[in-house]
N, C-alpha and C positions, 0 to 999 in steps of 0.2 A: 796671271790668273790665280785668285786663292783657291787654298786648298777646297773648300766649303764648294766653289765654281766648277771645281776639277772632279769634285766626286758627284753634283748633278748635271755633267756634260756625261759623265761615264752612263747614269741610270739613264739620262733621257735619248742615250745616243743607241744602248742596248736596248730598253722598251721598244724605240721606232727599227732596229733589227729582227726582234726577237720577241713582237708583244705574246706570243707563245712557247713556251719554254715544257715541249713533252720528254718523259725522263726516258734517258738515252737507253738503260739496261731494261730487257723485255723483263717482265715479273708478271704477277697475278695475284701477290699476296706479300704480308713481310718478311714470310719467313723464304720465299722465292726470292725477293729481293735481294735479304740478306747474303743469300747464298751466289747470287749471281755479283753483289757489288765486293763479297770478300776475292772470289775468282777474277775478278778485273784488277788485281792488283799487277803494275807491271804489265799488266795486257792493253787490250784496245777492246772499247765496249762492241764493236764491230764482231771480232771473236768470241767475245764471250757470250753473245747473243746468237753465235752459229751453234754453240756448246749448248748452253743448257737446257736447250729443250732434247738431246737426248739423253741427258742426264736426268731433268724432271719427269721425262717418261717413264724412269722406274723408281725415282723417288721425287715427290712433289712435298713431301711433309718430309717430319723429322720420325716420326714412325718407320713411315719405307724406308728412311735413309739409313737408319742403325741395319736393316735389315740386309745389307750390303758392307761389303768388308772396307776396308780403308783400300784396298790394292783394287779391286771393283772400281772403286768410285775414282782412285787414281789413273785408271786406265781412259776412263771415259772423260776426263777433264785433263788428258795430254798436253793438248794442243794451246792451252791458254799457259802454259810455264807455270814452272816453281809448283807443279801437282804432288811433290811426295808433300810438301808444308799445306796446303792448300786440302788435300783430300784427308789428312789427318784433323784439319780445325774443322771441316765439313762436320766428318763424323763427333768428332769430340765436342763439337758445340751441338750436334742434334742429339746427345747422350745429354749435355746440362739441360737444356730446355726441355727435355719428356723430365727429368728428375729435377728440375727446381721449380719452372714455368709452367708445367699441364701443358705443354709442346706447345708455347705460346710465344711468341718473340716479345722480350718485354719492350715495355716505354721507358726504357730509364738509358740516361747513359752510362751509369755505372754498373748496372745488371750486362747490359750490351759489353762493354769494355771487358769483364770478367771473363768470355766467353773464348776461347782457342783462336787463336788466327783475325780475332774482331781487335783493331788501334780505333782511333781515339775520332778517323776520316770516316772509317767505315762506318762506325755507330752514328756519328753525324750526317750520313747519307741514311741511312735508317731512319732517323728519326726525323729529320726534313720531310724524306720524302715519302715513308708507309706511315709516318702518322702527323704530319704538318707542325713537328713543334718546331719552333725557330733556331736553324744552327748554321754553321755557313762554313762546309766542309772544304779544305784547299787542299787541291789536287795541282799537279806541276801545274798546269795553265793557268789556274788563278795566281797560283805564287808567281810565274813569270810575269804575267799580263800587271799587277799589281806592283812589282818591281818596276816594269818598265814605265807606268805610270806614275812611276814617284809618289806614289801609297802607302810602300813599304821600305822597311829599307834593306829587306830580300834576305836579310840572315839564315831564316828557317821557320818552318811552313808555322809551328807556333805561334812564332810573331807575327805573322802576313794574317793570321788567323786574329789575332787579337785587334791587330789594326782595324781588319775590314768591318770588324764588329762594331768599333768603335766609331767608322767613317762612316758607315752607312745604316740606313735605319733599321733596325729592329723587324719589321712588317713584309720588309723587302729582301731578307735574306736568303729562303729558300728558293724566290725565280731568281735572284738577282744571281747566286752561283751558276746556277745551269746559264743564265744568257752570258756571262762571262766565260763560260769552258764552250761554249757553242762558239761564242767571237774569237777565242784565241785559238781554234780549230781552225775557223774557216781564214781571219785577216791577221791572226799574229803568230803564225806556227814558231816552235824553236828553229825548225830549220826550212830550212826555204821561204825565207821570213822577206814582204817588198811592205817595206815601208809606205809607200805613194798608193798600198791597199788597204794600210791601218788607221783608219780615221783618230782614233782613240789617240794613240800613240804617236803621231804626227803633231796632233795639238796640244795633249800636256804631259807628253812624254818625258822622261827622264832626260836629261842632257847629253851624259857619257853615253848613253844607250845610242841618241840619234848619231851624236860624230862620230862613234865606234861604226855607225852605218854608213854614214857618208864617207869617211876614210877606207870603208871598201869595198865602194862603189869605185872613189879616184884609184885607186890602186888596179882597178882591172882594165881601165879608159885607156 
């Protein structure tokens, strides 16, 4: 199968999964977004969507947010990990945007990227998805699922990034992540990963990837 085959079995195999693609982190605006997709780092969008709604109950802007201490806001975002790092870029990015932005989350990704605790993912979840510009943010499951697709050749999330830009179109970037982190959720987990559920990756999967599976599968027989 060529490449060109491989990468429209991927889209037409996730559209017929996935022809809807709703964004996993609860929000209401970009600057909730932002704050809920920097607290998912290392977490599960699962918990961070138990979190911030009683964190947004007493700040929802970046107004109320200064108006709360870094150790305030650390207490209440515990539970999603790495909160001293996390409750510091909260407050410190809601101190730039009242002083550079008029408490506005920019559209830029280099205004984004400037910002305390906001890489290079986060801004590219931002701007996909509170404002539709084209970017195609890789999270471990896209960099896994693209590896084992023989897409990438799985160095680091940089490159997996570059690739997928380059493999797939333009138009299709922002559903086509979300259906790719929803498929390697549900059929291609890192762990407790069955093959004979991965449609994807059964048909133009990497090689080492499949015998590394089948070799131990014979090993527990």
């Amino acid at each position: 199968m060529k490449k060109s085959e491989k990468v429209q079995f991927v889209i037409d195999t996730l559209e017929e999964y996935y022809p809807e693609t709703p964004i996993p982190l609860d929000h209401k605006d970009p600057y909730t977004l932002l704050i809920a997709v920097l607290m998912s780092a290392q977490s599960t969008d699962a918990r961070v969507n138990t979190i911030t709604p009683l964190l947004f109950e007493k700040a929802d802007n970046p107004y109320d947010m200064i108006k709360l201490t870094v150790e305030e806001i650390r207490e209440i975002i515990k539970p999603v990990g790495l909160s001293p790092m996390k409750s510091k870029g909260i407050h410190g990015l809601s101190h730039i945007l009242i002083d550079k932005h008029n408490g506005k989350v920019p559209q830029s990704f280099e205004y984004l990227e400037e910002l305390p605790a906001v890489g290079h993912k986060t801004a590219s979840v931002v701007m996909s998805q509170a404002f539709g510009v084209p970017a195609f943010p890789v999270d471990t499951h896209i960099h896994r699922l693209l590896y084992r697709w023989n897409l990438t050749n799985g160095k680091n999330v940089t490159q997996t990034e570059k690739d997928a830009k380059r493999l797939f179109p333009r138009e299709l970037w922002n559903k086509l992540h979300l259906q790719i982190i929803y498929y390697g959720r549900q059929y291609s987990p890192a762990r407790g990963w069955k093959l004979e559920n991965d449609i994807i990756t059964s048909t133009i999967g990497r090689k080492s990837v499949l015998d590394k599976y089948y070799e131990g599968k014979k090993s527990v027989q």
